[in-house]
N, C-alpha and C positions, 0 to 999 in steps of 0.2 A: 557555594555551589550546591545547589539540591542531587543529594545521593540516588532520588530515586528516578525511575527513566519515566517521561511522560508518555505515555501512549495515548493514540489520539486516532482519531477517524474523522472523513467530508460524509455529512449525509444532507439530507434534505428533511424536513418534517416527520416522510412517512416511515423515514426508518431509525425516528429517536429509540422506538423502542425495541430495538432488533440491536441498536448499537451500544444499548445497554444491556441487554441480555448478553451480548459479547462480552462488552466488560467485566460483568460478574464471573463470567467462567473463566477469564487472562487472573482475575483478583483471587478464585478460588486456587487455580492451580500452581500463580504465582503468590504466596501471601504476603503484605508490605513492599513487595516491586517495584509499583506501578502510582501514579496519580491518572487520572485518567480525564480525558481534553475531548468533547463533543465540536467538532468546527464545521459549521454552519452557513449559510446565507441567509436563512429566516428569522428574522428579527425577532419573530415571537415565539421562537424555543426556547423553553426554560428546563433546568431538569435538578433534580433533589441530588441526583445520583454522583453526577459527572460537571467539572467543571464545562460550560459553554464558550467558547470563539468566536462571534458572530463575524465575516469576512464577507465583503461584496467581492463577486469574483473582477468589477467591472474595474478596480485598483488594484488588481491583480494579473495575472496569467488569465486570462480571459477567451474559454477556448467560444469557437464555431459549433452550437448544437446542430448546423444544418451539415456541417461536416461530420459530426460524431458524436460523443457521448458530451453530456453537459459540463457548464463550465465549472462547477462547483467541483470537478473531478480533476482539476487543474489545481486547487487549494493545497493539496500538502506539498510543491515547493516552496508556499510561502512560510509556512509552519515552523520549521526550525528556526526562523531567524527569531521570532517573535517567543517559541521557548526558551530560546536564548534568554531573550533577554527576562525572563522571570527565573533563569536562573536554571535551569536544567542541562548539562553538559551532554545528555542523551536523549535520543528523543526515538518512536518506533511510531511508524504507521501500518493501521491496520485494516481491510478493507471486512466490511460491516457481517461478511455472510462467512467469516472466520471463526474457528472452534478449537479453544484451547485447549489441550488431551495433557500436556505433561507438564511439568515443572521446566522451566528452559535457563539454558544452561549460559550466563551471560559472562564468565572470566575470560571470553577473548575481548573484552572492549577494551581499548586501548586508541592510542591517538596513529595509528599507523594506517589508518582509514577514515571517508569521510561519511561515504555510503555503504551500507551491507546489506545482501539479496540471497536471495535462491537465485540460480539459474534457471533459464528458462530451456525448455527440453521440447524432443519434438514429441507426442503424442502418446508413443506407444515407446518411450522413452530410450530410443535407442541409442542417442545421443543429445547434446547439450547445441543447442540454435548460436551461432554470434550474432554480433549485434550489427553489422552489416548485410549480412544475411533477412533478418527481421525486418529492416527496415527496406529492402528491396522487395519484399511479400506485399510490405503493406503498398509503398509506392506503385506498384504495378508496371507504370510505363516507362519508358525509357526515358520519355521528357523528367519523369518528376526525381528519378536518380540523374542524371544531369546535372539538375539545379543543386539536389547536393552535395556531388562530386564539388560543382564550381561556387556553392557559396560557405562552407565551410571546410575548415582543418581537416576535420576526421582522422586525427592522428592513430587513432585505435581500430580502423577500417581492416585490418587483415587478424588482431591479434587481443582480442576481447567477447567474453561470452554476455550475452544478452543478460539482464537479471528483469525479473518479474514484477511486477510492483504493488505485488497484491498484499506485501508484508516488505516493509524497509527499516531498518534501523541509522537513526544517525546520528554520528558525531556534530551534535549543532555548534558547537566550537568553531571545529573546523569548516563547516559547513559556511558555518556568517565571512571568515577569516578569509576565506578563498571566492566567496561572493558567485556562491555558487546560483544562489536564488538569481543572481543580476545576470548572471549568464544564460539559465533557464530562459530567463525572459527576452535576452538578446535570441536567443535560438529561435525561440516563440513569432517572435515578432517579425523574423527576417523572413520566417515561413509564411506567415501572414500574409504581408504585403508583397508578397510571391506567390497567392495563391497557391499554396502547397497545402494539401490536406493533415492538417496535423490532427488526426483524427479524434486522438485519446493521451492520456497522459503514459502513457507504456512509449508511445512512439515519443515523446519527448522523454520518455526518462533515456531511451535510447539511443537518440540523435545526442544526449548530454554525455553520456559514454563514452561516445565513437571522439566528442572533440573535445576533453579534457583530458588529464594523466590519469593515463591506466591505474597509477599506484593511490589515485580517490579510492577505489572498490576495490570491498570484497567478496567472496562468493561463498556464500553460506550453504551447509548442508539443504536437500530437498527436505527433508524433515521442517524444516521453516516453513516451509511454504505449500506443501499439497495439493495440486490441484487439479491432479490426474482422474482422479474418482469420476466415473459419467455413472449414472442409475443404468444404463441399459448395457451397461458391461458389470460382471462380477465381482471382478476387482480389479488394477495395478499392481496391488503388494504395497498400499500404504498401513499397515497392521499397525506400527510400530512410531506413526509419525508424533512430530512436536504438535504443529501445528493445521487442522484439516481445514483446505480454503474451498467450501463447497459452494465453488461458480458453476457447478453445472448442476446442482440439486440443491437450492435454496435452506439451511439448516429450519426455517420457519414455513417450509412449503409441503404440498400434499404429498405422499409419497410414494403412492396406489401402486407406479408403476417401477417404483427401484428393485432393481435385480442387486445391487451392489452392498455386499455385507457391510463397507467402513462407509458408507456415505447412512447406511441405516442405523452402526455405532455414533456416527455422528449426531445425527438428530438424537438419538435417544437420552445422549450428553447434555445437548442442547435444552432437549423439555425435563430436565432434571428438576427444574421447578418449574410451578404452574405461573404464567404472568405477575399474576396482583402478587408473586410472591417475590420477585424480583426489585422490587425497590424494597420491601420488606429486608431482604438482605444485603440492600448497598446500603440503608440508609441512615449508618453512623461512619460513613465514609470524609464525610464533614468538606463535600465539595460545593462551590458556588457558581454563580455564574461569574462571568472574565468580562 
């Protein structure tokens, strides 16, 4: 069993190299951690840096872009099964516009979990969202909570906190062992063919929540996951995070208008090196394509 934890990102083409420049700073802050897993759709990515996954979403969890975000965004359920079996007992997904600040501290892994999260919180962090909660936000109508009142368990409907999915870690062990991916896809699919907007894969990791044993997760410090920072606010009070997940200021984007000191730490972490210098320093990583 390979000791080291695969980390791994879904992109498309235009963000091979945004999801390399992530990896260099997870490599810099964690040294020897990590292998690191590009997964794909586009057959014609290749990279010096990062091992490659090429995945059709269409053999897979296959979302509706006319419902929501693309289907390639559905890819990391299938991911753990398949580092399984190359031999990796851990696996983390991380979403591409991620900025690694600290050494992260992994001595809780253990087999007493399948999946591990941040919580997901309301805005101005006053408290922590469950995950029945969340998914009535996104549902809207009364038809579409209905349909999941009456086509699944939701054993976890009163008594679990949403988690984020912007940073996941997993036990792929456990993960194949429990067949969690085949469940995934049962969820998937029953939404499907019921016309139920399964928007994005946050709404499926949390539909997979509400009807599995609570004691799959855990809930990882906010510090995992970050993602409170907006440019037109100040701050939060994330000074001190692990990991900053800048979805509301792109760590690769202009930044004319950010009012907010950690999302401007952030970038400045980010252009620590100039591009062409970035495979320069992945490149006795001794990664191939998969």
């Amino acid at each position: 069993m390979n000791k080291k934890i695969a980390l791994f990102t879904t992109v498309n083409k235009n963000y091979v190299s945004y999801a390399e420049r992530c990896f260099q700073l997870f490599e810099d802050s964690n040294p020897g951690i990590f292998d690191f897993y590009i997964v794909t759709s586009d057959k014609e990515i290749t990279s010096t840096t990062s091992n490659v996954i090429i995945l059709n979403p269409k053999d897979y969890i296959n979302g509706s872009p006319e419902w929501g975000w693309p289907p390639e965004s559905f890819l990391y359920f299938a991911v753990p099964n398949i580092l399984h079996t190359k031999g990796y007992k851990y696996s983390m997904y991380i979403d591409a516009d991620c900025v690694s600040l600290k050494k992260l501290d992994f001595n809780w892994l253990n087999d007493k979990f399948i999946l591990a999260g941040s919580p997901r919180m309301r805005n101005d962090l006053s408290e922590e969202i469950d995950a029945w909660y969340f998914l009535n936000q996104i549902g809207k109508s009364s038809e579409n909570i209905n349909f999941l009142e009456s086509s699944f368990d939701l054993q976890n409907k009163n008594n679990i906190i949403d988690i984020n999915s912007g940073v996941i870690v997993f036990n792929n062990t456990r993960w194949v062992s429990e067949k969690l991916y085949n469940k995934a896809y049962s969820l998937f699919n029953i939404c499907k063919e019921n016309d139920y907007p399964m928007t994005d894969d946050d709404s499926l990791l949390t539909l997979l929540l509400l009807d599995t044993p609570k004691e799959f997760y855990k809930h990882l410090s906010l510090d995992w996951n970050w993602y409170y920072e907006r440019p037109e606010v100040k701050s939060m009070g994330g000074d001190n995070v692990n990991i900053l997940h800048m979805a509301w200021l792109k760590p690769w984007a202009d930044d004319i208008h950010n009012k907010n000191h950690i999302l401007t730490n952030g970038k400045k972490v980010w252009d620590g090196y100039k591009k062409e210098d970035w495979r320069s320093a992945t490149k006795d990583w001794g990664f191939m394509n998969c």
